[in-house]
N, C-alpha and C positions, 0 to 999 in steps of 0.2 A: 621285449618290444614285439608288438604283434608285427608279423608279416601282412604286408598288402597283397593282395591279387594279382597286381603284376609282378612282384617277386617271386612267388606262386608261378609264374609259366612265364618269368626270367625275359619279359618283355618292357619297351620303355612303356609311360603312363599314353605318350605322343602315340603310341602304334598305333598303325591302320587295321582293319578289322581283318582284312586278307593276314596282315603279320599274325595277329592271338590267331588265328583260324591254323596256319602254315603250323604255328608253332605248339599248338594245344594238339594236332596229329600227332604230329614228332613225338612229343611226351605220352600224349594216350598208349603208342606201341611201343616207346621203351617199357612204360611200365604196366603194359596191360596184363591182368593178373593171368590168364592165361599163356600167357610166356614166360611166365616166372611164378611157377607154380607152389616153387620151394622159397620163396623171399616173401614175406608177410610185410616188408618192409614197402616192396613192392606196389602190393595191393594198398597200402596206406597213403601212397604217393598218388594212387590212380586215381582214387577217390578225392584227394588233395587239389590235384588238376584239372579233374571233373569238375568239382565245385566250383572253381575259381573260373574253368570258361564256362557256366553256368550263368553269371554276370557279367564276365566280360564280353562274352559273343551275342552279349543281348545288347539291341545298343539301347535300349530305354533303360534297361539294369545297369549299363556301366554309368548313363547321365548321370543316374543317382546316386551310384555308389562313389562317383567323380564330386559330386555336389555334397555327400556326409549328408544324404538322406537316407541310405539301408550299410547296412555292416556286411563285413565280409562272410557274414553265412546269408546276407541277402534280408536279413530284419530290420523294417524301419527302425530307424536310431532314436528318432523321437526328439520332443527338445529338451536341454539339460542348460545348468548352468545359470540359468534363472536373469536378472538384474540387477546391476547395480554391483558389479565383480563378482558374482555368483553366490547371490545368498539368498536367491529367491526361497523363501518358507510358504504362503500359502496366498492363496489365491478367492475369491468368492463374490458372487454377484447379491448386490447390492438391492434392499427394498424395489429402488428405483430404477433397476436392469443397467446400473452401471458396475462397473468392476474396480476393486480397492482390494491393491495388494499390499502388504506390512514383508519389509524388508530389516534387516538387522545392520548394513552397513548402507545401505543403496540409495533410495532416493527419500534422504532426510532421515534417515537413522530409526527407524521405527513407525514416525508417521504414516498415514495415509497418503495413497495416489491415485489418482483416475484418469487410467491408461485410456481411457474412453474418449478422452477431453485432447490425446495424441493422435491417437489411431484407431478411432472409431470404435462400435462397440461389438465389431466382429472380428476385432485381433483375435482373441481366445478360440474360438473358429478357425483360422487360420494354420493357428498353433496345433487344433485338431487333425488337420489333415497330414502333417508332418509326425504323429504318435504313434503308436504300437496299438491301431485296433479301434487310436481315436478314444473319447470318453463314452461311459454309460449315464443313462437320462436321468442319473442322480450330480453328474458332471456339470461342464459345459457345450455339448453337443451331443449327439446321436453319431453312434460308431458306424463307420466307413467301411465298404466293402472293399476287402483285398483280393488281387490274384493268389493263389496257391503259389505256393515254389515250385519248382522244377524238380525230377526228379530223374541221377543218372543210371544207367543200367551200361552193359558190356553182351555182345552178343557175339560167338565165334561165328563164325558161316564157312560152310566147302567153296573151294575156288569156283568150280561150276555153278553154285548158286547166284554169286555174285556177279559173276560173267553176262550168265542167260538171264538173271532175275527170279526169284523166287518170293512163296510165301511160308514164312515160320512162326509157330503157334508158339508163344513165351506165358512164363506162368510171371505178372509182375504187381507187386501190390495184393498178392491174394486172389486176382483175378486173371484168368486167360486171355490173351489177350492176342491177334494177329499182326502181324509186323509185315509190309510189305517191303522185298530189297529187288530195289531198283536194279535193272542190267545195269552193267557195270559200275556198281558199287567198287570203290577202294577201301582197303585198309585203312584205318582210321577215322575214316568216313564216320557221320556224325548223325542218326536220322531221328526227326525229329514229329512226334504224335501228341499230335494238339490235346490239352486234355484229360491225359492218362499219367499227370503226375501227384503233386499233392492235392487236398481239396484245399476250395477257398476261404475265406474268415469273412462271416459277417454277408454272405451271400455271393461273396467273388468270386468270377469263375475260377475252374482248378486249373494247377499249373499243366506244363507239359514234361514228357516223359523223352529225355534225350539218352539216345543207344549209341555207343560205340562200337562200331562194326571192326573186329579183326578175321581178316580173311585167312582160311587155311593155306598154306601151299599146294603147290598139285605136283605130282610125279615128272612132267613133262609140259605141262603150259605155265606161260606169264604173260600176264598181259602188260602192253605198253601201250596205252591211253587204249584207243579202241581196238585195238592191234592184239590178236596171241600170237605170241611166239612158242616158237621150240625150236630142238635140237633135233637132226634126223640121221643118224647115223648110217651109212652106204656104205659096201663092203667096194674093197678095189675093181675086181669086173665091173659092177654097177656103174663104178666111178667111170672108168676106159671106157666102155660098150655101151654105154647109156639103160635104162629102163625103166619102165612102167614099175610104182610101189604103191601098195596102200597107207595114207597117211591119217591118223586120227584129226579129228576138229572136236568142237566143244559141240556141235551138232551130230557127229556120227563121223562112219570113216568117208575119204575118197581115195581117186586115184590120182596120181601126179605122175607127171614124166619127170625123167630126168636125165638134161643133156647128152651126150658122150662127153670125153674129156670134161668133167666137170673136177672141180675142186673145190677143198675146204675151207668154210668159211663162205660157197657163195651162196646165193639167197634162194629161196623161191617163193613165189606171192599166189597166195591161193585166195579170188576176187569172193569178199562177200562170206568169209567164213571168221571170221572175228566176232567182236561184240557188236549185238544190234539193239541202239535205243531207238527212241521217237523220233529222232532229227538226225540220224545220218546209220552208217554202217564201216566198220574195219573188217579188213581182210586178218589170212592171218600167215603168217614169216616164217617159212622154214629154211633151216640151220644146214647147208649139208656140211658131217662129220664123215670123212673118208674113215673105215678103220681098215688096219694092216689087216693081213691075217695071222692067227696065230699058231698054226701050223707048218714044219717044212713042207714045202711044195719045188721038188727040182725042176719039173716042166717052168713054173711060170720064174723061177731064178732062172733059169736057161733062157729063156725069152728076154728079160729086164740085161742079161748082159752082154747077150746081144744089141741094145738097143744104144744109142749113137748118147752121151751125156750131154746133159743138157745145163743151161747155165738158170738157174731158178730164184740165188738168190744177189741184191744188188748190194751187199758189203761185203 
């Protein structure tokens, strides 16, 4: 039994476009082949899911493939099955540009019919636009121009590119081709180049070229929506006596203060150094991480027990 599409990326047929969209990420990065470089199984799935949000994130491809006008590789299906319980044999227009089909069980067992005399003499027409490319002018009509299919690609990118936006030069289809990545692109994220997928049939335009972006990790940032975060680790003096540190951003370094008496776990917000698109700006979240030291130090044990104890935690 063939698998449908939405079995394929494990959603209902009812889903809203947001759900296949949510849900076609999720499986992009389970199984994008660059995370799983040693599972060919992997890469088999990626491709598998690719395809399938290929028509279902289109919402003109899913009408159709909802309607049993294209198949789950996205191929008009065409018409089958014929008349008259399915035994339609042949077809052929008549001296008089009418059409008489001969049936073996259907209507009257062999004799003549003139489908013309029902539904006009542009059914056969009709039936053209539903086929695979349509008839040639030895047919019944002049073939149809198709869109090209879509075609998927996989594109890793470094977390800064992503971040600030960048442009990458991809070799796709034999030809070079630029990729523009939007600031703050996310993983899994889906970008989409009008155009640069298959060609069309019969003079239709070409499909388009959809990329999935998996983003590298970075040593020390992450971003949360416009927001980078890190972690900033302070040694205990810093922590007590407050100071001035230099802190990286995806832009370059700065300086920050920090507190006296500061403790682990609280924040600091540094305005305007996150991700910057078109319509707004995130700052970006640093972590303070007190470390001990890791050396005996008798002075500063001599001090600490000295000092009056303090009640810090509430169970």
């Amino acid at each position: 039994m063939v698998k449908s599409l939405y079995d394929v990326l494990g959603v209902a047929k009812n889903a809203t476009e947001a759900d296949i969209k949510s849900q076609y990420r999720k499986l992009a990065r389970k199984y994008h082949p660059d995370l799983n470089k040693d599972d060919k199984n992997a890469a088999e799935k990626f491709k598998e899911v690719s395809a399938a949000y290929d028509i279902l994130g289109d919402k003109e491809k899913r009408q159709k493939y909802d309607n049993g006008e294209i198949d789950a590789d996205g191929k008009p299906t065409g018409f089958a099955g014929g008349f008259g319980g399915g035994n339609y044999e042949d077809a052929f227009r008549q001296g008089n540009g009418t059409y008489r089909t001969y049936t073996t069980n259907g209507f009257g067992g062999g004799s003549g019919f003139d489908f013309s005399s029902l539904f006009g003499e542009d059914i056969f027409s009709r039936f053209n636009e539903r086929s695979s490319g349509g008839f040639d002018s030895a047919g019944f009509g002049a073939r149809r121009a198709q869109k090209g299919q879509d075609a998927a690609y996989s594109l890793a990118v470094d977390f800064l590119d992503a971040a600030k936006g960048a442009e990458k030069s991809i070799i796709m289809g034999g030809k070079r081709l630029n990729v523009k990545i939007p600031a703050g692109t996310t993983d899994g994220q889906v970008l989409r180049l009008k155009g640069q997928g298959y060609s069309g049939i019969n003079g239709g335009s070409n499909g388009d070229a959809l990329i999935t972006i998996s983003v590298k990790s970075h040593p020390y940032f992450k971003a949360d929506g416009k927001n980078i975060v890190m972690d900033l680790p302070i040694s205990f003096k810093e922590a007590i006596l407050g100071a001035k540190v230099t802190v990286p951003t995806i832009d370059g370094k700065v300086n920050v203060k920090i507190p006296p008496y500061a403790s682990s776990g609280e924040k600091l917000r540094i305005k305007g150094k996150g991700i910057k698109t078109a319509t707004s700006t995130g700052d970006e979240i640093v972590n303070l991480i007190i470390v001990a030291p890791k050396t005996k130090n008798p002075a500063l044990e001599e001090v600490l027990n000295s000092m009056p104890d303090e009640q810090t935690r509430g169970f």
